[in-house]
N, CA, C and O of each residue as an XYZ file, in Angstrom:
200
protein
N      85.770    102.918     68.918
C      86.686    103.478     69.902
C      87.194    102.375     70.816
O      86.289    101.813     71.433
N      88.930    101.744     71.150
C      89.200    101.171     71.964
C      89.016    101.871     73.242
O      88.829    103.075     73.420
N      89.107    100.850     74.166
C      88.996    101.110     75.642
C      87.639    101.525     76.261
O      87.510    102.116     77.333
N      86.831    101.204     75.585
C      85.215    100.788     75.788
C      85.205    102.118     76.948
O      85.452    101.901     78.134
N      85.005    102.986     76.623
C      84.419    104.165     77.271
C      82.903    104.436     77.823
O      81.842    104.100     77.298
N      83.057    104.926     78.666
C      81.212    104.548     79.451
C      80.431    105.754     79.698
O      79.491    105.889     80.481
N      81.179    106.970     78.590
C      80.632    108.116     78.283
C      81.073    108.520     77.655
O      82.289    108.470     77.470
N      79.957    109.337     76.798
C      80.072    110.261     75.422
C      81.243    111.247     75.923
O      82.149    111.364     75.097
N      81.358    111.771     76.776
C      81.950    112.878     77.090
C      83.743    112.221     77.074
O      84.714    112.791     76.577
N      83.719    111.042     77.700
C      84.924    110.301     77.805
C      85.924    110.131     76.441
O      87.106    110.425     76.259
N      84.775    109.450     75.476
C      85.045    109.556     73.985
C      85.473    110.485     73.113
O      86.426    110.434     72.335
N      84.531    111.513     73.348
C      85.113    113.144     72.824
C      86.563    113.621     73.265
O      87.486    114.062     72.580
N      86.475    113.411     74.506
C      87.830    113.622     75.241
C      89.498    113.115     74.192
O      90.424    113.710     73.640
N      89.032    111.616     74.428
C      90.316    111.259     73.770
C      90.166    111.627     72.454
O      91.073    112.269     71.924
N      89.149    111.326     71.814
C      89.214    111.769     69.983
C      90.077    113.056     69.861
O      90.988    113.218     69.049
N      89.581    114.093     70.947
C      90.033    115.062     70.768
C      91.383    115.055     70.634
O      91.986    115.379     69.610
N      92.136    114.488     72.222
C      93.543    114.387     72.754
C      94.643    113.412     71.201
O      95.812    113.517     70.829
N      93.257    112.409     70.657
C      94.127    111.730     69.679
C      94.479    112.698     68.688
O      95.695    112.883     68.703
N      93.992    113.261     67.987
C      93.878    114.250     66.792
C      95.083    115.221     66.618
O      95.301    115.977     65.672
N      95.910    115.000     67.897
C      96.584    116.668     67.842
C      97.675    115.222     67.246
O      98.043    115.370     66.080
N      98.114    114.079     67.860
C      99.474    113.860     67.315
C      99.393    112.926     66.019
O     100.413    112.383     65.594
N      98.090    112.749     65.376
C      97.806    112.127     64.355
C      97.522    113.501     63.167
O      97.127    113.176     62.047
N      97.650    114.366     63.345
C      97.846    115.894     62.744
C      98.945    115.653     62.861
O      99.201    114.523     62.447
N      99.698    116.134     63.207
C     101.260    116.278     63.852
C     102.243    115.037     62.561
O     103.130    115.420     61.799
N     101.691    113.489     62.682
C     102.376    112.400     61.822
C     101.899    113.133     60.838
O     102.830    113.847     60.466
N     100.614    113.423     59.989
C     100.459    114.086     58.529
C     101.705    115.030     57.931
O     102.153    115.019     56.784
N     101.932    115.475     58.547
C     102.556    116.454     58.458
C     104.166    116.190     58.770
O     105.011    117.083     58.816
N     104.396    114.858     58.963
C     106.007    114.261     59.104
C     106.377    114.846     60.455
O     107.584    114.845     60.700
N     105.620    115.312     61.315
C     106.346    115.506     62.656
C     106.099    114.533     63.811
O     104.957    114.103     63.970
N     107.118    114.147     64.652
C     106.782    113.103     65.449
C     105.749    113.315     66.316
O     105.595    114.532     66.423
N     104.856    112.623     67.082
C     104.048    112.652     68.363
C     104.568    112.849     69.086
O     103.939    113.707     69.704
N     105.838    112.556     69.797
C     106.259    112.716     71.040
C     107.288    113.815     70.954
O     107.961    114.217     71.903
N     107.331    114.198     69.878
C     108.324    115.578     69.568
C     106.983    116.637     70.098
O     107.321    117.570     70.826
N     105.823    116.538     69.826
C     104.950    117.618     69.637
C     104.111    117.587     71.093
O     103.528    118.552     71.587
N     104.185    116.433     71.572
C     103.280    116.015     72.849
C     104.175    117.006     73.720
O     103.587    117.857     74.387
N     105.955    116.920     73.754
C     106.787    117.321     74.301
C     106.558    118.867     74.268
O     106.259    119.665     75.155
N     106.832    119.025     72.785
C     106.509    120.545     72.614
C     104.815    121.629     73.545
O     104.675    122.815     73.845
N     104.101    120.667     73.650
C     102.663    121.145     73.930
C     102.862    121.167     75.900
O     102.160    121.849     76.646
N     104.070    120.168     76.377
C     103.989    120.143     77.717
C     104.689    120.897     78.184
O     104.521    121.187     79.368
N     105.692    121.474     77.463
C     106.500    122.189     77.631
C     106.274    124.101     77.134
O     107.189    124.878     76.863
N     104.746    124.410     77.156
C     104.715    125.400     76.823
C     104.576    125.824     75.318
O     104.080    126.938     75.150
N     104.865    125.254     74.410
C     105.670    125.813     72.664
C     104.758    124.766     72.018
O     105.228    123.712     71.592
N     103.493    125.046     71.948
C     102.473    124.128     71.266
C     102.783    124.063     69.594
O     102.922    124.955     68.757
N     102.810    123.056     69.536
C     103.423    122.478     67.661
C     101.422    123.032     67.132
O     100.403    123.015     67.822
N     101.657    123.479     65.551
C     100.666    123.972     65.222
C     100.729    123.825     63.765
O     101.655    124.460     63.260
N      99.954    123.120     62.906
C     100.038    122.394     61.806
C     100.525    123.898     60.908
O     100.085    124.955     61.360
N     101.318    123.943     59.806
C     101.129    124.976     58.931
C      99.846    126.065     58.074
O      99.423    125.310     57.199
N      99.453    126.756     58.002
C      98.557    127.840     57.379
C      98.503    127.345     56.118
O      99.584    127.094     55.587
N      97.401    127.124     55.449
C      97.307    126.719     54.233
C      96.132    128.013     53.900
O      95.110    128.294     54.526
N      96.713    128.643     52.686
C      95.651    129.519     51.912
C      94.267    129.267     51.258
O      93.666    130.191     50.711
């Protein structure tokens, strides 16, 4: 993990915060299209797979 974090809890935090726009690129949608979308109310949400 960059930015040498000085708690577990700190770490979890961003892993978490990273995950939504590194989901988001899988899936060909931009990060800052979806970061936008999530601040703005209209949370981007990967597709339903069966």
């Amino acid at each position: 993990m960059s930015g040498c974090f000085q708690s577990l809890t700190g770490a979890l935090g961003f892993a978490a915060i990273r995950s939504y726009p590194a989901t988001a690129a899988k899936h060909n949608v931009g990060a800052l299209d979806v970061l936008v979308q999530l601040f703005s109310g209209e949370a981007w949400m990967p597709p339903r797979t069966i």
